[in-house]
ZAMARGU-4260 file (C-alpha; in steps of 0.2 Angstrom, whole numbers, plus 5000, padded with zeros to 4 digits):
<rodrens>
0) 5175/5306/4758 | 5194/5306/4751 | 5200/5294/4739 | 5212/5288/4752 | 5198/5282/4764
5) 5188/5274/4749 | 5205/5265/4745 | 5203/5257/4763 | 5184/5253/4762 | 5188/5246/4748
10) 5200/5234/4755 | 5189/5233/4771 | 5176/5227/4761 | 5186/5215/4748 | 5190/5205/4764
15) 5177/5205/4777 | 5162/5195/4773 | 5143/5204/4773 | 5137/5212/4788 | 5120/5216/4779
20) 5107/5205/4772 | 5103/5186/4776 | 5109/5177/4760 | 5121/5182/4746 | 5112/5191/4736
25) 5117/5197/4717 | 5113/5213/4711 | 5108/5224/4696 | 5116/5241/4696 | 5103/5255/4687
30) 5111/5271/4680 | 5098/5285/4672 | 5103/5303/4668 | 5096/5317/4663 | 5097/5333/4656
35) 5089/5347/4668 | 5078/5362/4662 | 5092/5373/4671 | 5105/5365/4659 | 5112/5355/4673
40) 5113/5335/4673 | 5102/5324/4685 | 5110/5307/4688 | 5101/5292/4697 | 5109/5275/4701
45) 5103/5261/4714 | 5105/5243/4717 | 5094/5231/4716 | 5095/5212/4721 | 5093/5199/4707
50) 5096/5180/4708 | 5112/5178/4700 | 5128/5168/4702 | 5143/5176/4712 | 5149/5186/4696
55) 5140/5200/4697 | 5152/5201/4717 | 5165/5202/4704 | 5160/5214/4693 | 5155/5228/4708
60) 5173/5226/4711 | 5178/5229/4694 | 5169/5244/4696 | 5175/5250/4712 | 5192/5250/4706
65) 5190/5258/4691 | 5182/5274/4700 | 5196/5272/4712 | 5207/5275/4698 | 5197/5289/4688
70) 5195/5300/4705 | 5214/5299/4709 | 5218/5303/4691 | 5206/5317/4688 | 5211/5329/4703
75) 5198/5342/4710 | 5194/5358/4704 | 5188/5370/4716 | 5172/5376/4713 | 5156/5386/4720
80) 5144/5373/4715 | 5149/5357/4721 | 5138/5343/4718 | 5128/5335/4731 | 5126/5317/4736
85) 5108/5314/4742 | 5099/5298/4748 | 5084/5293/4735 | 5070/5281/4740 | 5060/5272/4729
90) 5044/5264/4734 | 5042/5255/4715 | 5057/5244/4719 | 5056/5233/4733 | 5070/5224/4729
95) 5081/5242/4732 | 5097/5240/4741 | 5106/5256/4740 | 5101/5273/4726 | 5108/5288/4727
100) 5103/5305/4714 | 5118/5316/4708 | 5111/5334/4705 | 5123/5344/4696 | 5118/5362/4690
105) 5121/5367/4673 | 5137/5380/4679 | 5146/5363/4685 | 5144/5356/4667 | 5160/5367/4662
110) 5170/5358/4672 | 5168/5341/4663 | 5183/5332/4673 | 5178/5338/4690 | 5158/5331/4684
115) 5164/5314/4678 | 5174/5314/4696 | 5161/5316/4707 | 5149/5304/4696 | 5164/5291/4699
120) 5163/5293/4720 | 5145/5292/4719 | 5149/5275/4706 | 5160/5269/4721 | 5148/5271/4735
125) 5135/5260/4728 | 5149/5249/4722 | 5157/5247/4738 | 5141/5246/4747 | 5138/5230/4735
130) 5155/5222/4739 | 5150/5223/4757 | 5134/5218/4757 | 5133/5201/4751 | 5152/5195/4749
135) 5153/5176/4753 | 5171/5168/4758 | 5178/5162/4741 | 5184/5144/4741 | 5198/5138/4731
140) 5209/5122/4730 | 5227/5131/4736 | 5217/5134/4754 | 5222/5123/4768 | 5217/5130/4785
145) 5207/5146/4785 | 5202/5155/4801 | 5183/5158/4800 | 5180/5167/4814 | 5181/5185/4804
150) 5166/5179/4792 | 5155/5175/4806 | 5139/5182/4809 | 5131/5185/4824 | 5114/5186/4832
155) 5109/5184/4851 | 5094/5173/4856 | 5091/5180/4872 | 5077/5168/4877 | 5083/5153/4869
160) 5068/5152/4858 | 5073/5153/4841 | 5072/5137/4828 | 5082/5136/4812 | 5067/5138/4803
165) 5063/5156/4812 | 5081/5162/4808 | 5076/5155/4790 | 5056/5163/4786 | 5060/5181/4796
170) 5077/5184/4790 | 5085/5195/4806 | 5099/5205/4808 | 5114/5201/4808 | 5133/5206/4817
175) 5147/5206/4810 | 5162/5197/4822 | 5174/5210/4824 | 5186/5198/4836 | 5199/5187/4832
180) 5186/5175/4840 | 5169/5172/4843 | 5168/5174/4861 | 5154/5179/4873 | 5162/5173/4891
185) 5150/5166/4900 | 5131/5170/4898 | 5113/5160/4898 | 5108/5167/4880 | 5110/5155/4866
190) 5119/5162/4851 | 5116/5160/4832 | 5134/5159/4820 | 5132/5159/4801 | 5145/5157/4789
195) 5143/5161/4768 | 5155/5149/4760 | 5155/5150/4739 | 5160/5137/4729 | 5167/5145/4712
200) 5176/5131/4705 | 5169/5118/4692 | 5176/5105/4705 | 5165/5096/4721 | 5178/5102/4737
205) 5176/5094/4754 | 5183/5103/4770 | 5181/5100/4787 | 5174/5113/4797 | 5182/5112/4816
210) 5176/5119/4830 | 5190/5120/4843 | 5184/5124/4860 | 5178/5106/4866 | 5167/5111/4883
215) 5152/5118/4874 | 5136/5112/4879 | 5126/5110/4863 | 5132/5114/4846 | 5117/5111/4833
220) 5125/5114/4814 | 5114/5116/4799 | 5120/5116/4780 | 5112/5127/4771 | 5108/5128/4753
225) 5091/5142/4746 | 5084/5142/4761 | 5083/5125/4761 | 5092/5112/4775 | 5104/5101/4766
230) 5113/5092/4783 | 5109/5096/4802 | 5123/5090/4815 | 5121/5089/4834 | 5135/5094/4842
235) 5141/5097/4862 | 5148/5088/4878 | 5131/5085/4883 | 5128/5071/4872 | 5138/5056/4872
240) 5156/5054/4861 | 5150/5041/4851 | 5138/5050/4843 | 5149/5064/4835 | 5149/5062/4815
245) 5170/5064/4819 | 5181/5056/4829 | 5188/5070/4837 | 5191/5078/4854 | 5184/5096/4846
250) 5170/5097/4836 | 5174/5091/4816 | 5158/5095/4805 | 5161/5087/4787 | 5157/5098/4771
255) 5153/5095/4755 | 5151/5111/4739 | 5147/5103/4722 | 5153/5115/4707 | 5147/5134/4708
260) 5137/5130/4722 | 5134/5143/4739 | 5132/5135/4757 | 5125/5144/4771 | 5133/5138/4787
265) 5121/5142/4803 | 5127/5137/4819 | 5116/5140/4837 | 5127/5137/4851 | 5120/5136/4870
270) 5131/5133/4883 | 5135/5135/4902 | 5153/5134/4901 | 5162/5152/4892 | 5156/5155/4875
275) 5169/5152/4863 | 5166/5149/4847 | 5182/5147/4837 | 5181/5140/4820 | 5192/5136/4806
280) 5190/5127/4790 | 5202/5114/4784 | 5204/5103/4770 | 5205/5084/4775 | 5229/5082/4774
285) 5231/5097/4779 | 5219/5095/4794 | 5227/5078/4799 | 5245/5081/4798 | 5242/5098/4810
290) 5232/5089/4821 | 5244/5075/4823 | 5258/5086/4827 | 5245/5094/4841 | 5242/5078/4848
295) 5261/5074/4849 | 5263/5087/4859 | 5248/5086/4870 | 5257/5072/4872 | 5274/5079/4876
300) 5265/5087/4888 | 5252/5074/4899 | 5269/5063/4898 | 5280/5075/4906 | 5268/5077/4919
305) 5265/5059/4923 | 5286/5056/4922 | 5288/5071/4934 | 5273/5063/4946 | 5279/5045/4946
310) 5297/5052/4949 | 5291/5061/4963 | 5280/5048/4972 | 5296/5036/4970 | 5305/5051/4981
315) 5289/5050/4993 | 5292/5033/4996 | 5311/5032/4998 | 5312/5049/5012 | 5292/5047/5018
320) 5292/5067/5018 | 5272/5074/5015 | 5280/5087/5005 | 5283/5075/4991 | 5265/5066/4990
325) 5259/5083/4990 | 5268/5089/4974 | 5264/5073/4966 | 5244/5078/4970 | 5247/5095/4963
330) 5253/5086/4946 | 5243/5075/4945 | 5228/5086/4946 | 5236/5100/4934 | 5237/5089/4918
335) 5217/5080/4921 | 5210/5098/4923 | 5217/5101/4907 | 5214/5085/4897 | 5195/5088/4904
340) 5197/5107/4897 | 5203/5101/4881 | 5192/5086/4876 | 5204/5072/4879 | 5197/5064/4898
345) 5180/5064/4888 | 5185/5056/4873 | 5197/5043/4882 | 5193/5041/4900 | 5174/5044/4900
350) 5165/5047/4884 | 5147/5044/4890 | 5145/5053/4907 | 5142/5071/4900 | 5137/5078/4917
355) 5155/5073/4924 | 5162/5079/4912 | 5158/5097/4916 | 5161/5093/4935 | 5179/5086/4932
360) 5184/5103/4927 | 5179/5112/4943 | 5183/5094/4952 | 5203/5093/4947 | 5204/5116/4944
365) 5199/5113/4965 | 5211/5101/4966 | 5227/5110/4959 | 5220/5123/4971 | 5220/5112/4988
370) 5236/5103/4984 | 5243/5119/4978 | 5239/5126/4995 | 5244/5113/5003 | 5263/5109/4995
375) 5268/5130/4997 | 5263/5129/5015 | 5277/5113/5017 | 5287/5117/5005 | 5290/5134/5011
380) 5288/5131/5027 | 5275/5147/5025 | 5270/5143/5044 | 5287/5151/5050 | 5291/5164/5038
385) 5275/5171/5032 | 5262/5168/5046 | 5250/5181/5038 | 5251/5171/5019 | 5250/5156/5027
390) 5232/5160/5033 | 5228/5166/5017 | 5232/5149/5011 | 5222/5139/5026 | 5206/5150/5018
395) 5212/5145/5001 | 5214/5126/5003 | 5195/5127/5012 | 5189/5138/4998 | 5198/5123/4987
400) 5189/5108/4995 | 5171/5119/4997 | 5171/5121/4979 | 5175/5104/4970 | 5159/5098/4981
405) 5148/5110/4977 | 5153/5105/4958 | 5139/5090/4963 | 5125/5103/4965 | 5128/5121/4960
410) 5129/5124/4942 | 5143/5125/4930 | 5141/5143/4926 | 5139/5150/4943 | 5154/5138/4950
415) 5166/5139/4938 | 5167/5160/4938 | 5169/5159/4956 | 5184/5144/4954 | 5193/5154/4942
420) 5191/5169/4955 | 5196/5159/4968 | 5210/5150/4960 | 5219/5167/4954 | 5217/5171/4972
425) 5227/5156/4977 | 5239/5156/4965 | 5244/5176/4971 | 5243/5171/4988 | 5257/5159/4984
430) 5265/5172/4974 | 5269/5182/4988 | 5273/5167/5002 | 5287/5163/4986 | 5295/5181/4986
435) 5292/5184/5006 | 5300/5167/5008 | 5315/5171/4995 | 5317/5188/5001 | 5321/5182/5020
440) 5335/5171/5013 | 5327/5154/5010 | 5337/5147/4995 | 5324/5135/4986 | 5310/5149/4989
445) 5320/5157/4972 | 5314/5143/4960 | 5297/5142/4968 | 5293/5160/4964 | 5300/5158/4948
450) 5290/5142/4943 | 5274/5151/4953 | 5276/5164/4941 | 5276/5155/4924 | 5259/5146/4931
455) 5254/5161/4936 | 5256/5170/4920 | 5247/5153/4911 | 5234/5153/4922 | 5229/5172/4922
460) 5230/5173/4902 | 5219/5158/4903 | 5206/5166/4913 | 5206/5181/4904 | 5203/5173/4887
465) 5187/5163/4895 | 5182/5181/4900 | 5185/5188/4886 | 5196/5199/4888 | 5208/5189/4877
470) 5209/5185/4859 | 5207/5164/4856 | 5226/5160/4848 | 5237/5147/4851 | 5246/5157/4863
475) 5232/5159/4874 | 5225/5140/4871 | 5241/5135/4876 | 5246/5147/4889 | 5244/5136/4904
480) 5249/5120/4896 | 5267/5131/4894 | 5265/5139/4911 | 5262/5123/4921 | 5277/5113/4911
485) 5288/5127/4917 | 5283/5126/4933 | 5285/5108/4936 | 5299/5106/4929 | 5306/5122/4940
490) 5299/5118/4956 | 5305/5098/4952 | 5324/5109/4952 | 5318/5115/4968 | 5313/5100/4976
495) 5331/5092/4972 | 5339/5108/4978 | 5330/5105/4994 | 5339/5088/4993 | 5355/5095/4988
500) 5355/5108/5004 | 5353/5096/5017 | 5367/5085/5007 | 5379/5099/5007 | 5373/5102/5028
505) 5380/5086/5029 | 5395/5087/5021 | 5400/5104/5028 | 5396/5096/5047 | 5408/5081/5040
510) 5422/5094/5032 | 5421/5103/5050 | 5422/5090/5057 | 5437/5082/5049 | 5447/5099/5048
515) 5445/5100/5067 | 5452/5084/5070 | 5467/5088/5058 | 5468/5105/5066 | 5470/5093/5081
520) 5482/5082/5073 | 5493/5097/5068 | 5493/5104/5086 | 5495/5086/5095 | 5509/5081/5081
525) 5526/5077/5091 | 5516/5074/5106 | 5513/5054/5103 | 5509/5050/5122 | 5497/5066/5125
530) 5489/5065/5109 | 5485/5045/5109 | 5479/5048/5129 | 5469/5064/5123 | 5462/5050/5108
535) 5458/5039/5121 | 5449/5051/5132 | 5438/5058/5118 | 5436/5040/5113 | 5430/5036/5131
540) 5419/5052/5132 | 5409/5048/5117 | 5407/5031/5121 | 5400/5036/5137 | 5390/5049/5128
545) 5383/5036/5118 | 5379/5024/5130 | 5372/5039/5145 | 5356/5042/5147 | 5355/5062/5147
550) 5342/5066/5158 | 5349/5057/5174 | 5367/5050/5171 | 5363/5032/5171 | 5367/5019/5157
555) 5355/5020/5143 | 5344/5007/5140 | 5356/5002/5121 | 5370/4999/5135 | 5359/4990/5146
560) 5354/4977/5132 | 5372/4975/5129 | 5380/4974/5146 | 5365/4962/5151 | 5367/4952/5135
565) 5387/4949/5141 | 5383/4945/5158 | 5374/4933/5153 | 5384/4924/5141 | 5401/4926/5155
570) 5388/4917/5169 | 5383/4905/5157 | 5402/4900/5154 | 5407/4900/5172 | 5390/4893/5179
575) 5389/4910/5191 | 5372/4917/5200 | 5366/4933/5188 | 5352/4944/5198 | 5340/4959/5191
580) 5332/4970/5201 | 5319/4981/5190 | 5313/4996/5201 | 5297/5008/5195 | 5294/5027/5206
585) 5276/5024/5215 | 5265/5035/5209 | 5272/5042/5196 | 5262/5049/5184 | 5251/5058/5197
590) 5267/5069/5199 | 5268/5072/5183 | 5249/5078/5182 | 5250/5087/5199 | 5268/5095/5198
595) 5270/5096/5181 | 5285/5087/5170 | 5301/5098/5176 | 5297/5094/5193 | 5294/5075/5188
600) 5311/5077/5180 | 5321/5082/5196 | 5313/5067/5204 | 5322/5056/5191 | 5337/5064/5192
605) 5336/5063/5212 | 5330/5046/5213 | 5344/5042/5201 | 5355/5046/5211 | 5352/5036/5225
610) 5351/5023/5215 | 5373/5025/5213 | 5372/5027/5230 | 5366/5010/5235 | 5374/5002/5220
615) 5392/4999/5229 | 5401/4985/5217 | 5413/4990/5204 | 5406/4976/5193 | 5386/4979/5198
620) 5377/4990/5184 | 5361/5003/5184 | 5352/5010/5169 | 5337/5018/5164 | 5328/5006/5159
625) 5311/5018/5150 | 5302/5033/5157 | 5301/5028/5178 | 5308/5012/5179 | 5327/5008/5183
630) 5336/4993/5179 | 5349/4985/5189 | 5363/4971/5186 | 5373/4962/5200 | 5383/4948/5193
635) 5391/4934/5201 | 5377/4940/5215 | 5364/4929/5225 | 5346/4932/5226 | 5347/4936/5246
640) 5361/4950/5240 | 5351/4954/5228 | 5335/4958/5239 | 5349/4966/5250 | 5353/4978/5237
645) 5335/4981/5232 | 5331/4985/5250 | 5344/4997/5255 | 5341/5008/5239 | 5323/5009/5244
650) 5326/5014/5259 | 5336/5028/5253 | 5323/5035/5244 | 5309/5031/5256 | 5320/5038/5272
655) 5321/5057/5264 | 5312/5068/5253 | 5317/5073/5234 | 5322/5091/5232 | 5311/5098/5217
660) 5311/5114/5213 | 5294/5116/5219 | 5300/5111/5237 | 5305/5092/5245 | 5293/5076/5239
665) 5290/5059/5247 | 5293/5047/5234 | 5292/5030/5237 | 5298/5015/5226 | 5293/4997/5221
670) 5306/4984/5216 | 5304/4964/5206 | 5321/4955/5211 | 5328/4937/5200 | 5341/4928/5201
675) 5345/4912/5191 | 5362/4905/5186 | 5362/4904/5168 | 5364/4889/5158 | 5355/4882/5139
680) 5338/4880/5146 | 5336/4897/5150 | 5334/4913/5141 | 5340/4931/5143 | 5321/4936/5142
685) 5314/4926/5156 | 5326/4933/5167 | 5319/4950/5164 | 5299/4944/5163 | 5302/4935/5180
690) 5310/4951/5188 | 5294/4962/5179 | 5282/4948/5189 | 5291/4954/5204 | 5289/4969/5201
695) 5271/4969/5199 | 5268/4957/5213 | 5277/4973/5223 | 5264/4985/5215 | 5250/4974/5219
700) 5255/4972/5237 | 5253/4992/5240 | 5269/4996/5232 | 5284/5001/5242 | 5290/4984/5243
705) 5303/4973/5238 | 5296/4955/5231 | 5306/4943/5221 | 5303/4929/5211 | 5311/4910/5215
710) 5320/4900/5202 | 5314/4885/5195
</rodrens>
């Protein structure tokens, strides 16, 4: 081994905490030589472990270095009879760590520097072997948040049948933690952490010892001192908040080292959700000023949420569009599955039900899921431009609801690693209907597949790190928390684009609109008498528009209520006879069934027309009065004109066949016939009920009739 790679042990070892051994043990280093009978020198050194205080850590180190320095100082001298390091048991020493015998011939004793160098490495190995095997983490009062997780200690309990006093009596072996973070993913072993803290001040320090993954089943925590159980927490989301020795969303352990004293820190840790295990230890200040600032921007973050929400549901309620109530769903959902993931729904919204706590998490995750589904398929209109994606979706969002009920009766463990699955599925799927939909020129599909991608990119490092694939940072703790703001906050930009675009439809059909009517201006400018009659046509035109119905020519039934209302008003004031005659096709909804609606819509248009033919007076009206029935107004007309009227038009119709295009129909009509001269006793309205009782009298009859109702 070269000096160089002891150099690196040697750091290896200054910082990493024991990976051999179940306690901190001290040791006493033995060195005999001897003078061999070939002249040579025989030298034996091992390590045994006594009961001493921490200094003797200290004083392996002192001599680690100083052979470090020796070897580098004293360079090599080749020679044919190298020394050799062999292994030396000693059955008369229990207690024996680590012995190693230096034979050295008597030739080798010539070369005096190159001996003492070689007797230096062999120094170091036991040395550095020392270091390593018993180094506890070193407390002192200028440490404020220290990162535990590379002092931990491992072992697996398998079956889930090892007590603190077995992990005591048999002493196992141990693993060191070679991870940022103690993590496991998700497994049915229980686990056994332990920590070696030294206290090698002459003052009593108090720190906090926080575990910061706040979904572990059951934590149990014992303080350790000799083999001896100073203080035994129990820890997890399966027993209820109030019992926690902290008020705290994680879980806060309270520590206590008088002068001098060593602590042995065992944690056992059983769990169905992933097992993480990150752990720091804090002093009390400096604990709650970073824990405040954490919260404040929790805060930051479950606000935004809840602001971007209620804006949206306001949105909902003024434009009533689905798209909308679905995004306010998806935002809603977002933040509660995080607040259950992070400890906050358990220790504010429900601190006693530990078995919903665990189903919340799969309950809202299937939830950002089925909304999530459901608000790309609006929002996209994935239907149209993505028909292939949009399936994927339908599956998704069934997936989605299948899931948060199966959280009720399929366990945590099995549910949640197909959820996370699932919902990385889901959020791909809507990946691609973002980029299919931006590709083929849908302007708002831009920031969806931007926002989608930022969740995406949170929710994949999230899964990862429960896998295990991922160290436990703040980066990766916080990844989705990040992710999902962007994405609000993007698809939010998105949402009010939407709005945006149809604005801007309308102000570009307006700006047409008004450059053709100054495109018109210009050309009709000189031209006052053609222009103001071109005006007035136009006028005329879209009046008639307005008040036509478009399927059969006739007055629509807006223009009916206002011609009738008129009428009315100009009888009333001159005391002459008003009539109605209110006509319904026979029958007509058996040609509908039979002939289907286009030939149903020629017979409107037919019987329509007849209905012009038979009105003759300038003054008399007819309109569409809703689906078959026609409406007719005869001012300043009798009831026996009226019943004239209403005969000769069914006549018309009953004499000849419609043409369809399926070939002529016999259609026959039923008319209710009123006439009253109006005055302040009456009302618009019994006019018409009175002509509707005709009309029905006229259906009762057999239909093809004319009936009529008498004043009163």
């Amino acid at each position: 081994m070269t000096p160089s790679t002891m150099a690196a042990r040697d750091n290896s070892s200054r910082l990493q905490p024991s990976t051999q051994g179940t306690s901190s043990p001290s040791t006493e280093i033995t060195l005999k030589a001897s003078i061999c009978r070939n002249g040579g020198i025989r030298a034996k050194l091992w390590v045994e472990k006594i009961s001493t205080s921490s200094k003797t850590v200290y004083f392996a180190r002192f001599i680690r270095t100083t052979c470090l320095v020796v070897i580098l100082i004293t360079q090599p001298i080749v020679h044919p009879h190298r020394p050799k390091l062999t292994p030396a048991a000693d059955t008369k020493h229990p207690n024996l760590v680590a012995s190693a015998t230096l034979n050295i011939s008597s030739s080798f004793v010539r070369v005096p520097l190159t001996m003492l160098r070689h007797l230096f490495v062999t120094l170091l190995i036991v040395t550095a072997s020392l270091s390593a095997s018993g180094s506890p983490l070193i407390l002192d009062n200028q440490e404020a948040g220290i990162s535990l997780n590379s002092a931990v200690r491992y072992m697996e309990d398998a079956d889930r049948a090892l007590t603190i006093n077995d992990i005591l009596n048999e002493q196992p072996q141990w693993t060191q933690n070679d991870d940022k973070t103690f993590n496991k993913s998700y497994n049915e072993s229980s686990w056994w952490l332990r920590i070696d803290i030294d206290n090698p001040t002459p003052d009593t320090m108090t720190r906090l010892l926080e575990i910061s993954y706040a979904v572990l089943d059951y934590i149990d925590v014992f303080v350790v001192e000799d083999n001896r159980i100073l203080k035994q927490y129990n820890l997890g989301d399966k027993h209820p908040y109030h019992k926690r020795a902290f008020d705290h969303r994680n879980f806060i352990v309270p520590l206590e080292w008088n002068p001098n004293q060593h602590l042995s820190i065992y944690l056992r840790v059983e769990t169905t959700s992933a097992v993480q295990v990150p752990v720091t230890l804090w002093d009390k200040e400096t604990f709650f000023g970073f824990d405040t600032t954490r919260t404040i921007l929790q805060g930051i973050f479950f606000g935004t949420m809840l602001v971007i929400a209620a804006y949206n549901l306001l949105i909902f309620f003024v434009l009533g569009e689905r798209t909308y109530l679905l995004y306010v769903g998806y935002v809603l959902c977002m933040p509660l599955f995080l607040a259950s993931l992070g400890g906050y729904s358990f220790r504010y919204l429900w601190p006693t039900l530990t078995q919903w706590n665990d189903q919340s998490i799969i309950v809202f995750l299937s939830g950002v899921v089925v909304f999530g589904a459901s608000f790309t398929r609006s929002f996209l209109d994935v239907r149209n431009y993505a028909p292939m994606i949009d399936r994927a979706l339908i599956i998704f969002w069934y997936g989605g609801i299948a899931l948060g009920i199966s959280a009720f009766f399929i366990p945590y463990h099995y549910n949640i690693t197909v959820l996370i699955v699932w919902a990385a599925g889901a959020c791909i799927a809507a990946l691609a209907s973002g980029c299919v939909c931006w590709f083929k020129g849908q302007n708002t599909a831009k920031y969806y597949t931007i926002a989608w991608t930022s969740m995406l990119s949170g929710g994949l490092i999230l899964a990862l790190n429960k896998a295990g694939l991922l160290p436990t940072n703040l980066f990766t703790e916080y990844g989705t928390h990040i992710g999902s703001s962007l994405e609000v906050v993007l698809l939010s930009f998105a949402l009010a684009e939407r709005i945006n675009a149809e604005r801007r439809m309308r102000y570009e059909a307006q700006a047409q609109a008004l450059a053709a009517t100054q495109r018109a201006n210009e050309e009709l400018e000189g031209r006052v008498l053609t222009r103001t009659k071109e005006l007035e046509t136009l006028t005329q035109q879209l009046r008639d528009l307005s008040n036509t119905d478009q399927l059969t020519g006739l007055h629509n039934r807006r223009h009916l209520d206002s011609s009738l209302l008129e009428e009315w008003e100009r009888g009333k004031r001159y005391q002459r006879a008003l009539s109605v005659i209110l006509i319904d096709i026979d029958h007509f909804k058996s040609v509908n069934d039979t002939h289907g609606h286009p030939v149903g819509d020629d017979c409107l248009q037919e019987v329509a027309s007849r209905i012009k033919t038979g009105v003759r007076w300038p003054t008399d009206f007819a309109a569409r009065y809703g689906g078959e029935e026609f409406c007719i107004i005869l001012p300043e007309t009798e009831l026996d004109g009226a019943m004239t009227v209403a005969e000769r038009i069914r006549e018309l119709i009953h004499n000849q066949p419609v043409d369809t295009r399926n070939g002529p129909l016999a259609v026959t009509i039923s008319a209710g016939v009123h006439s009253v001269t109006p005055n302040s006793d009456l009302t618009l309205n019994s006019l018409l009920e009175k002509a509707d009782t005709a009309l029905y009298q006229a259906k009762q009859q057999g239909r093809n009739r004319v009936c009529h109702q008498q004043a009163a």
